[in-house]
C-alpha positions as CSV (number, residue, x, y, z in Angstrom):
1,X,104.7,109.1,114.8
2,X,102.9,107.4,117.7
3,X,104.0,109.3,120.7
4,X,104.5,113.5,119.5
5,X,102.2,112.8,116.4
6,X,105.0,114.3,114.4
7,X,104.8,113.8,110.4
8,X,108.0,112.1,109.1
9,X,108.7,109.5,106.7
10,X,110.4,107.2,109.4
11,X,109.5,106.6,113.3
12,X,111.1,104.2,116.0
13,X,109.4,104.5,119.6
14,X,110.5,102.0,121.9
15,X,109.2,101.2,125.1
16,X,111.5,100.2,128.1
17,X,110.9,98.6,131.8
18,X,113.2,99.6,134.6
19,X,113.7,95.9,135.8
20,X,116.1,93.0,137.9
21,X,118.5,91.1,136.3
22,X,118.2,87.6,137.7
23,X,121.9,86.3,137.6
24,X,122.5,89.1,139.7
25,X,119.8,91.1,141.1
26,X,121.5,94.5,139.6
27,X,118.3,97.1,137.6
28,X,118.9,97.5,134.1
29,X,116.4,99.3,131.2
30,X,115.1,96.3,128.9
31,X,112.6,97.0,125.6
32,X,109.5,95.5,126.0
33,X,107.8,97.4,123.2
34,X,108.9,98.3,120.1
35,X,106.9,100.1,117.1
36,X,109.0,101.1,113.7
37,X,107.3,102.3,110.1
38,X,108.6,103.8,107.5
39,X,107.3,105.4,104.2
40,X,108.8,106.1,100.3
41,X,110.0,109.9,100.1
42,X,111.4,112.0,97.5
43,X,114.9,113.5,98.1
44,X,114.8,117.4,96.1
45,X,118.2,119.3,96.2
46,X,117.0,122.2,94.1
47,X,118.0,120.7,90.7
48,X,116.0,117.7,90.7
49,X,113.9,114.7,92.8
50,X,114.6,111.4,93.2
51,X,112.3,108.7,95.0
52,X,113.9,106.7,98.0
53,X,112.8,103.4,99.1
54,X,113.8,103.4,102.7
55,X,113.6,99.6,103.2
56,X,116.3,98.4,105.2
57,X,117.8,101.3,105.5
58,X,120.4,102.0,108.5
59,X,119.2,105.6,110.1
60,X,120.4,108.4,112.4
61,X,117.2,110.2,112.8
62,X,116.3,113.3,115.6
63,X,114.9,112.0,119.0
64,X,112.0,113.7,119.1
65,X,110.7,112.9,122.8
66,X,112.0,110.9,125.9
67,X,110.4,110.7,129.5
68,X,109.5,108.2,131.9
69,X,106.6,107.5,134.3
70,X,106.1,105.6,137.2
71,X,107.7,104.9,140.8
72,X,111.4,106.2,140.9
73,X,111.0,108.4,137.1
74,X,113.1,110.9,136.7
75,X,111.4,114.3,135.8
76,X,113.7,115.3,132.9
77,X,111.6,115.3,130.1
78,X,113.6,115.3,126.3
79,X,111.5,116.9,123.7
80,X,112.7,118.5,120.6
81,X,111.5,122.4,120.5
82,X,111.4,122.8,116.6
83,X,108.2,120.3,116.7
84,X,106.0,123.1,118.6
85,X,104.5,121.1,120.8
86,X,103.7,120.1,124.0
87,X,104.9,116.3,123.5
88,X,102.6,113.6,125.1
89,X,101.7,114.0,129.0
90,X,102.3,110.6,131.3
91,X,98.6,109.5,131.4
92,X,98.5,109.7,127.6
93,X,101.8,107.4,127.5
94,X,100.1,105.3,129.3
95,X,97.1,104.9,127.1
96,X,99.6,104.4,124.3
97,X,100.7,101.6,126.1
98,X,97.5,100.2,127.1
99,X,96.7,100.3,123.7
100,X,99.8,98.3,122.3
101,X,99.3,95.9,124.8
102,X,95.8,95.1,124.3
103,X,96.6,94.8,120.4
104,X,99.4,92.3,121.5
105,X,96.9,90.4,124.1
106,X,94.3,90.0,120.7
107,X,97.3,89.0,118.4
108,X,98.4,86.5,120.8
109,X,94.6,84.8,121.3
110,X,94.4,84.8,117.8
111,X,97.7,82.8,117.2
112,X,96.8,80.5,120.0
113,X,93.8,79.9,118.6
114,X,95.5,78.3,115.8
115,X,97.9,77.0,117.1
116,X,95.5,74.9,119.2
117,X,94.1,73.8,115.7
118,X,97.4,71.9,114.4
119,X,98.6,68.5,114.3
120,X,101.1,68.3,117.3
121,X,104.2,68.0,115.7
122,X,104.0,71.8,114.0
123,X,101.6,72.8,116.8
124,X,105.1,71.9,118.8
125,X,107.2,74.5,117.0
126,X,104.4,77.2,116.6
127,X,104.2,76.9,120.7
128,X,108.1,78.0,120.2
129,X,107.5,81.4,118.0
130,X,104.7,82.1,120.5
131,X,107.1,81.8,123.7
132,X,109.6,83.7,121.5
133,X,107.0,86.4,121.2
134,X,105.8,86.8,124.6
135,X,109.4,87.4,125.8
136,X,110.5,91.0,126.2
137,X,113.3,90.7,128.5
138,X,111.2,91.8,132.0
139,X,107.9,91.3,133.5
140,X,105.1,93.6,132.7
141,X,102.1,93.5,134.1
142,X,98.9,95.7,133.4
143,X,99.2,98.1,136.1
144,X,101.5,100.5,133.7
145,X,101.3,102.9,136.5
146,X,102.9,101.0,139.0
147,X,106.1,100.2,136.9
148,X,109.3,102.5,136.1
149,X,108.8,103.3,132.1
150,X,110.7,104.7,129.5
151,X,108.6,106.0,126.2
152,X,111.5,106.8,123.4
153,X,110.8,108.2,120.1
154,X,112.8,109.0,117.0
155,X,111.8,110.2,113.3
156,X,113.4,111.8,110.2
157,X,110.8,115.0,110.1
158,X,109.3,115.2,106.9
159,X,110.3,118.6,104.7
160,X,113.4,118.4,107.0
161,X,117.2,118.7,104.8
162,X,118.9,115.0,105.3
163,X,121.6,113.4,103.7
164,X,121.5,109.7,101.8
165,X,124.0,107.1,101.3
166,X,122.8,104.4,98.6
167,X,122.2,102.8,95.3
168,X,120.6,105.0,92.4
169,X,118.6,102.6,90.5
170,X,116.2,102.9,87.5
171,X,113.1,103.6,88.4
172,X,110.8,100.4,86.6
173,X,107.5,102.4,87.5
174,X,108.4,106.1,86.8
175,X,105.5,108.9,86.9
176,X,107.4,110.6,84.3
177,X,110.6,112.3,83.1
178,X,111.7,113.3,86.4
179,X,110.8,110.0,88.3
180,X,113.4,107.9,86.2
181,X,115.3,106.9,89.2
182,X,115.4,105.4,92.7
183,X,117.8,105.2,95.9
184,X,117.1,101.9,97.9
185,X,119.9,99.4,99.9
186,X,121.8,97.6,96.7
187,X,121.8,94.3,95.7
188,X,125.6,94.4,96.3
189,X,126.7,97.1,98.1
190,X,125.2,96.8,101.8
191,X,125.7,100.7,102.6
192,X,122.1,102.3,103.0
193,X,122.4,105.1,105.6
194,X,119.4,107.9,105.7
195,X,120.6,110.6,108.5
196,X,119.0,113.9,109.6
197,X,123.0,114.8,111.2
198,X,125.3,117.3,108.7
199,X,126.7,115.5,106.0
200,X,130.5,115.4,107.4
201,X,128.9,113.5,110.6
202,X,127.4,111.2,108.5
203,X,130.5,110.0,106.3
204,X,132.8,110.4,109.5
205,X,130.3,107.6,111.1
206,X,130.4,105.4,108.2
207,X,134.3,105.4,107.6
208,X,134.4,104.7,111.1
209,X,132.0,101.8,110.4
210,X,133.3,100.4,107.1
211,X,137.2,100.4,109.5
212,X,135.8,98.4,112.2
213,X,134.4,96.0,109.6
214,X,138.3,95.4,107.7
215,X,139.4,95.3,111.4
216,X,137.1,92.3,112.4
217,X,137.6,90.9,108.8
218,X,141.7,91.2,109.7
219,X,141.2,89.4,113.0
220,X,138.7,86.9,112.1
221,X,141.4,85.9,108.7
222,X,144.3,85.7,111.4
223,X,142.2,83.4,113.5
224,X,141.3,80.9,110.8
225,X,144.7,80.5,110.1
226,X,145.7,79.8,113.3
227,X,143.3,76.8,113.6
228,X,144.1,75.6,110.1
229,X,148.1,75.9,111.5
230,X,146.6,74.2,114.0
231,X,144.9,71.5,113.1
232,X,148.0,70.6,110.6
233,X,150.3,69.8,113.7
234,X,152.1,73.2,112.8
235,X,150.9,75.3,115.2
């Protein structure tokens, strides 16, 4: 992971700016900065393994560290103990985002670049993704010191007990007898949760879920029929 260097098979760190609202000059946290990667595991209860592809998966992972830096940061600093160690100081989060920000700069010249090299008409709709881009919800500027700052990280720890929610699938590229199948997000079936929390925690969160769904499928039926009453002169 980028900010406590922890091995896992999934990280989120997110970067936020303590910023002003325009519409109404109140401070609010908006991302500017967000880094997520994520790498095929194998899931061993004891009796067996089975390989998980963890694309587009939805997950409850550990936050691992939390701090901010710069004018007005609080001191609290959230690091979880079990990693054994010190978690990243401030001027080292703020060569992480020096770093990211330098790598965006390049990115950006290079799509520029090309950009500039198009007829008008897609060079017209390019100049939209690029706008799109650059927009992080707050101004940053380089001076990372002189700006409120919060670093945010999350992972599921590698070699760490977790529970899965998915499809089994056959495995088309086994490595041999015990590699026969797979748990990925289904074709079908839209439930793919990977959590680090106790397994009752998990299924408690997706019943709760999969309710709210019926009750905004309820709602949203009752509302089409009210137009299509509507509409009719019956309503």
């Amino acid at each position: 992971s980028p900010l406590t260097r922890t091995p896992c098979y999934y990280y989120k760190a997110w970067v936020e700016l303590w910023t002003t609202k325009v519409k109404d000059d109140t401070k609010e946290w908006k991302t500017i900065r967000t880094d997520v990667d994520t790498r095929v595991f194998y899931l061993d209860d004891g009796t067996g393994k089975v390989t998980v592809i963890p694309n587009n998966a939805d997950f409850h992972a550990t936050r691992t560290f939390q701090a901010e830096t710069g004018p007005g940061a609080r001191g609290k600093r959230l690091l979880d103990p079990a990693l054994g160690v010190p978690g990243p100081s401030n001027p080292e989060l703020l060569d992480y985002m020096q770093r990211v920000s330098e790598t965006a700069q390049t990115a950006r010249a290079t799509l520029n670049a090309a950009v500039n090299a198009m007829p008008d008409s897609a060079a017209k709709t390019a100049d939209k993704v690029l706008l799109g881009m650059s927009g992080g919800g707050g101004k940053l500027s380089n001076d990372f010191g002189g700006q409120r700052l919060r670093f945010t990280e999350e992972c599921l720890i590698a070699d760490r007990q977790c529970n899965i929610l998915g499809t089994c699938v056959e495995n088309p590229t086994p490595k041999d007898e015990h590699d026969r199948n797979l748990i990925q997000k289904g074709t079908n079936e839209p439930t793919f949760v990977i959590s680090d929390k106790a397994e009752g925690a998990l299924e408690k969160k997706v019943r709760r879920s999969a309710l709210g769904m019926i009750v905004m499928g309820a709602i949203l039926m009752v509302v089409m029929v009210a137009l299509v009453l509507h509409m009719d002169g019956l309503l």
